[in-house]
C-alpha positions in Angstrom: -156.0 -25.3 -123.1 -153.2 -25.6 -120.5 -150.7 -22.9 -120.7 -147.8 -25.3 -121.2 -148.9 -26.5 -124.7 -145.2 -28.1 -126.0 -146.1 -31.3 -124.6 -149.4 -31.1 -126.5 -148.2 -30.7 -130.2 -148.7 -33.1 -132.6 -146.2 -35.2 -134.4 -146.6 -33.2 -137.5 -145.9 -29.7 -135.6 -149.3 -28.3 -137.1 -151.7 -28.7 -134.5 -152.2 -29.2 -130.7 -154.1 -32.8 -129.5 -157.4 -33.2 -128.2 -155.8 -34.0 -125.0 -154.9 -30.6 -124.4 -158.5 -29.4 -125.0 -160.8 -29.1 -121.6 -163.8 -27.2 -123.0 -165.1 -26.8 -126.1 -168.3 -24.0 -126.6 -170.2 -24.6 -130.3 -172.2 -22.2 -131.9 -174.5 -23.9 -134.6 -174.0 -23.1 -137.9 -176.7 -22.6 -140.4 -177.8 -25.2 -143.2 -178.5 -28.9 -142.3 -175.1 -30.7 -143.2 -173.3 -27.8 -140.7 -176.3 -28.5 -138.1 -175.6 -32.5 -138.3 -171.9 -32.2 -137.8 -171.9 -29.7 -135.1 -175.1 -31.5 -133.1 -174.1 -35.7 -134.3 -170.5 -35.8 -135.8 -168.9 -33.0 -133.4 -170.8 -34.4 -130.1 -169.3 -38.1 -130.3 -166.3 -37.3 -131.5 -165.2 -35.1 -128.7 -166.6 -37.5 -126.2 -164.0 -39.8 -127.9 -162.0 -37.9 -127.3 -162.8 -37.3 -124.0 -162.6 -33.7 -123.9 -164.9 -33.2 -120.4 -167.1 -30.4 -121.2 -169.1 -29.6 -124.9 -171.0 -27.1 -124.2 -173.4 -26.5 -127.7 -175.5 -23.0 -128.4 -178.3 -23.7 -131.0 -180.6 -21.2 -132.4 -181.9 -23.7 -134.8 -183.2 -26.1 -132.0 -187.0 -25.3 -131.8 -186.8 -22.2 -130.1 -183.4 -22.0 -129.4 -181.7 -24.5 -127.1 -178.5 -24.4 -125.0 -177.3 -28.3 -124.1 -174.0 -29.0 -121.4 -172.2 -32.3 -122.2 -170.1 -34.0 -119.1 -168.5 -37.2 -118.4 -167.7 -38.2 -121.9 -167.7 -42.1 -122.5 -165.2 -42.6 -125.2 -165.6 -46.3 -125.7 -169.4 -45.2 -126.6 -168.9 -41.8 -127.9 -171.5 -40.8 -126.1 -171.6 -38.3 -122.9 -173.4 -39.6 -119.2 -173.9 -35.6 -118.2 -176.7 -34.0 -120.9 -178.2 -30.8 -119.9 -180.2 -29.1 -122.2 -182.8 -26.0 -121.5 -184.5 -23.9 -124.0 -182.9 -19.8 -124.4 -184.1 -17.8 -121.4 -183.4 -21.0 -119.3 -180.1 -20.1 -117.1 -177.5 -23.1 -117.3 -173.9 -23.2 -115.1 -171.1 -25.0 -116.9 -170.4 -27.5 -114.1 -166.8 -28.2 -114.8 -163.6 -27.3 -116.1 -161.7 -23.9 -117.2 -165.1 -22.1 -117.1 -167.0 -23.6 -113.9 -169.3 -21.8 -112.6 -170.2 -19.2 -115.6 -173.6 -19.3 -116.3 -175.1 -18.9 -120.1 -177.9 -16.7 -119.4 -180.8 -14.9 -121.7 -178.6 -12.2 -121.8 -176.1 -14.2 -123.9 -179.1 -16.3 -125.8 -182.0 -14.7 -126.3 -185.4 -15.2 -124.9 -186.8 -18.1 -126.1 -188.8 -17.6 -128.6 -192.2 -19.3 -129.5 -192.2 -23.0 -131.1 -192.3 -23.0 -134.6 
């Protein structure tokens, strides 16, 4: 988030816009309605947002996945950038407040063997 925030607050005082927001990281949560809104609901609505970079850990994803949104479309919800590797697989946010930090197996996890 920028540092000056003021501009940012909502009409109702209570929260900052998604304007604001340049990076969001998601760590799945367990049980299948948590796992749809964090992978479906989460994904296109920050790309209409058009917040540039989702970055989404899953340790529910076959053997653990780590997936880099870009280049939001927010007419489409949708984002043109989609990186994903499985854990152990070394990925570099491209973009934004964090670019250059890589999520490495020392963050994830091996990847561990398909189900």
């Amino acid at each position: 988030m920028p540092r000056d925030t003021e501009r940012y607050v909502t009409a109702d005082e209570v929260g900052i816009s998604a304007a604001a927001v340049r990076l969001v990281v998601e760590v799945v949560s367990p049980g299948k309605r948590d796992q749809d809104r964090d992978r479906e609901m989460k994904l296109r609505e920050y790309a209409r947002a058009s917040i540039p970079v989702y970055v989404i850990i899953d340790d529910y994803d076959d053997q653990g996945t780590v997936t880099v949104l870009t280049e939001p479309r927010p007419e489409k919800a949708d984002w043109v950038g989609v990186h994903r590797v499985p854990y152990g697989t070394e990925v570099t946010i491209p973009e934004g407040p964090a670019k250059g930090f890589a999520i490495t197996e020392a963050i994830t996890g091996p990847a561990r063997p398909r189900k």
